[in-house]
N, C-alpha and C positions, 0 to 999 in steps of 0.2 A: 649517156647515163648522167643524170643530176646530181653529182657527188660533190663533196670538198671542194676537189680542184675544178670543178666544172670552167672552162672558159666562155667554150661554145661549141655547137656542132659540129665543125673542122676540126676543133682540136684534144687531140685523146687527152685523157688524165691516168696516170694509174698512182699504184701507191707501194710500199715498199714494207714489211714488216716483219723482226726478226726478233727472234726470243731472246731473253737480256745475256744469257751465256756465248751469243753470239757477234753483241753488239762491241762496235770500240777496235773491230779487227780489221775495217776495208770490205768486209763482205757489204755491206750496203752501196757504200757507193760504188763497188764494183755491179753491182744488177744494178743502181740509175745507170751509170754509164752503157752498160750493152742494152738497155729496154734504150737508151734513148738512140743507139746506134742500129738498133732493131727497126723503130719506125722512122730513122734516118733512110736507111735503107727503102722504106717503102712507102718514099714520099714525102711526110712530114715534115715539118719546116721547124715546128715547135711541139712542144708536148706540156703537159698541166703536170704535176705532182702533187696529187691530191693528201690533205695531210688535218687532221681535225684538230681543233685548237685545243684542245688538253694534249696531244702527243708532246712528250718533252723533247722532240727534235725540232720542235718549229720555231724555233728562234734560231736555228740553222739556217733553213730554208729562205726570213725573211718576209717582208710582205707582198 
């Protein structure tokens, strides 16, 4: 899929997103962690974390 995170055709992208009553608690990065131990598990070396430039988490992430 040609998304945000797209890298390239090896490597998955997904994305994370959690209603604001939710947020600030560990729940996010507790699902990156198991999505990325998920396609740890089945293979994948790396993973994309696709993320649109207006989310106000992206100055977490980085460039």
């Amino acid at each position: 899929m040609d998304d945000y995170g797209h890298v390239d055709d090896e490597t998955p992208s997904f994305s994370i997103s959690l209603y604001k009553e939710y947020r600030g608690q560990g729940i996010g990065t507790r699902l990156m962690k198991e999505m990325l131990e998920l396609l740890r598990s089945q293979g994948y070396r790396k993973a994309s974390l696709a993320a649109q430039k207006e989310n106000y988490a992206v100055r977490i992430y980085g460039d």
